[in-house]
N, C-alpha and C positions, 0 to 999 in steps of 0.2 A: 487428574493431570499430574502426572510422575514428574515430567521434565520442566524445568525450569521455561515458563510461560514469556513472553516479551511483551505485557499490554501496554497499549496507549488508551488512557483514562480522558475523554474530555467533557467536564461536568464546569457548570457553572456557578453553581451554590457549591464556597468553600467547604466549608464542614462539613458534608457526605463525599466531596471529592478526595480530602483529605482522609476521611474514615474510611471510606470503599479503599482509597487506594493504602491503606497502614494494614489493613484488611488481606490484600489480593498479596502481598509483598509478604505477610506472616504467614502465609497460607507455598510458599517456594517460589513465588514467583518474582518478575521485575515488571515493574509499575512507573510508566511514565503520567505525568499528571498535568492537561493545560486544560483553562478556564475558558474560551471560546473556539468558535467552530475555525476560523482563521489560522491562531497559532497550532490548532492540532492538527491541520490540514498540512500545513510546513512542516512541522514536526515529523507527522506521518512520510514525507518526501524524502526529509534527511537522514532516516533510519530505517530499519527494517524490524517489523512488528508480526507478532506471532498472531493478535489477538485485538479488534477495536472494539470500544465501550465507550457509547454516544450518547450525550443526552440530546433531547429533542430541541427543547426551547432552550436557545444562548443566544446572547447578544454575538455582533458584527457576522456571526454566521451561523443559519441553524445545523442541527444533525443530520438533518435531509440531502440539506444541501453539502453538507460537507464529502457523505456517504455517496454521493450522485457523484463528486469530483471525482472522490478517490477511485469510483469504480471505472470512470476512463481508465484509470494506468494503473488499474491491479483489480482487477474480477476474481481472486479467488481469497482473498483475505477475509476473515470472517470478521463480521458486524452487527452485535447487539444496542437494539436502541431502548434508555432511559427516558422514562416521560413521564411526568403529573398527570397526563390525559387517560383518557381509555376506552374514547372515542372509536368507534369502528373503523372509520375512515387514515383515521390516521397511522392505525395498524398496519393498514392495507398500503397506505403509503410506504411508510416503513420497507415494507416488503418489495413495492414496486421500487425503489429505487436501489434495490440489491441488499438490504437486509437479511441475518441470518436467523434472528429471533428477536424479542420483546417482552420487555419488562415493565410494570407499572407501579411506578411510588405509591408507598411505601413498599418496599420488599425486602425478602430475606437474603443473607449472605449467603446464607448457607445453598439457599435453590439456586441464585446467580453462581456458586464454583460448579455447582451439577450441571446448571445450562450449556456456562461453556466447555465444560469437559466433554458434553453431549457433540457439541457443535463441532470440536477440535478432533474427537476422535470421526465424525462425520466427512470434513473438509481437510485435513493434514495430508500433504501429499508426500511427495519428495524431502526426507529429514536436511537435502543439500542445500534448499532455499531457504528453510529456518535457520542455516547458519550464516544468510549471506554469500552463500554458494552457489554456481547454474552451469550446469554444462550444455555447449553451445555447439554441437556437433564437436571435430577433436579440440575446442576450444575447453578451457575452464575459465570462468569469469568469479573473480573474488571480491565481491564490493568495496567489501569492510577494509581489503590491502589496496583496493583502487588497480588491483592486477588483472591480466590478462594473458591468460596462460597456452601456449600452444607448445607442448615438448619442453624443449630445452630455451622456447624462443620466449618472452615476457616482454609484455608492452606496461608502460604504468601509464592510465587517465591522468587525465586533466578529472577535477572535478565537476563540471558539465559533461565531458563523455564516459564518467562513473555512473556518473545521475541517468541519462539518458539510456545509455545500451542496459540500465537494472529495469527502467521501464518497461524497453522491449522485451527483456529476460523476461518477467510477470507477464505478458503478452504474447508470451513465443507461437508460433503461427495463428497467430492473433489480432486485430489490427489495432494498432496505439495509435487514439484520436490525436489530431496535431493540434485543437487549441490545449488539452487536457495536458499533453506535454510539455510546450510552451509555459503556460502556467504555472505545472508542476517546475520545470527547472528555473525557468526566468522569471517567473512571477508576472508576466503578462504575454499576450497574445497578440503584440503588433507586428506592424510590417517587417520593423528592423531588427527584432529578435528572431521572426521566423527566417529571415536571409541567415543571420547567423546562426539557428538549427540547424539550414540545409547542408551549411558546413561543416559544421558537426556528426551530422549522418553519413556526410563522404568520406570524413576519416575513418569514421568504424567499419563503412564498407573495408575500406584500405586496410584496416587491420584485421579483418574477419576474411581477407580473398584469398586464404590459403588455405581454406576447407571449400570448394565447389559446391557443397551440400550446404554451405549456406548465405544466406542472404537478406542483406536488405529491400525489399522490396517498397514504393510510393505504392499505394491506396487509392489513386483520384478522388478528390475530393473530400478523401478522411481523413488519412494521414498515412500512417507508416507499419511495413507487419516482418519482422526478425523471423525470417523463413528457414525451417530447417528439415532436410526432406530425409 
């Protein structure tokens, strides 16, 4: 791994989360570090990460579940899962819920940098999403400025319509589930959040109507898919 990595570390036993991550950080990379499946789930929404490392069993949320969330609002981001087991079934788990690989405690540092350089040179697409970057037909979208670029024209987000059209970006002709969404930006899936997503999605139409090639599309009964033909 040449290029400076962005992982998000969520381990629940401090001292390997702390080691693994003093570890991945001496080896050129950045290393974010949380203790359950909850705050790395948030974490993972607020940022943009090159590279996820799950442990299995953690309290308020496990790695399964957390992996299942994230892969609503981003299927291509890679995901190795840590675990004390080594259970067959739970491998397959693993995998079934959008896993890229697996690791079984005790293990080497040294095999885990070759996994994910295996993984990363597998799955890296586009170098302009690893910066927080996505072209959106003649649109440029820039997270990390909260910009929105067409020509000479720049729209600045609201941080809800940062959050949400990055979603769709990771999704592009894709469908982004609407409670996964919800969720991801408001932290719950009820009535009165999703009125005020619907309104949210009509401003980005508003600011996306000057490229005809693209669009927001509803989903019936899924949610929502950033079309761009």
């Amino acid at each position: 791994m040449n290029k400076k990595t962005k992982i998000l570390l969520v381990e629940d036993d401090p001292n390997l989360g702390t080691l693994l991550s003093e570890y991945l950080v001496a080896k050129g990379n950045e290393c974010t570090l949380r203790t359950n499946g909850q705050e790395g789930f948030e974490t993972f929404v607020k940022g943009t990460f090159d590279f996820l490392i799950l442990d299995v069993m953690m309290p308020v949320k496990d790695g399964f579940t957390m992996a299942k969330e994230i892969r609503g609002i981003d299927k291509d981001v890679p995901i190795l899962f840590l675990t004390a087991k080594s259970l067959k079934e739970d491998t397959l788990q693993g995998f079934n819920v959008g896993g890229d690989d697996y690791m079984t405690k005790p293990f080497s540092m040294e095999e885990l940098l070759v996994r994910m350089g295996a993984i990363l040179r597998r799955t890296q697409g586009n170098e302009e999403q690893d910066q927080g970057t996505y072209n959106v037909g003649t649109y440029q979208f820039d997270f990390n400025q909260r910009l929105l670029i067409n020509g000479v024209d720049e729209q600045k987000l609201t941080t809800k319509e940062n959050a949400l059209l990055k979603l769709l970006c990771k999704n592009i002709n894709g469908v982004l589930e609407r409670n996964h969404a919800l969720n991801a930006v408001w932290g719950d899936d009820n009535y009165f959040n999703g009125r005020s997503m619907d309104v949210y999605i009509a401003k980005l139409r508003k600011y996306l109507k000057k490229d005809e090639n693209v669009e927001i599309v509803n989903v019936h009964g899924k949610g929502f898919k950033l079309f761009v033909k």
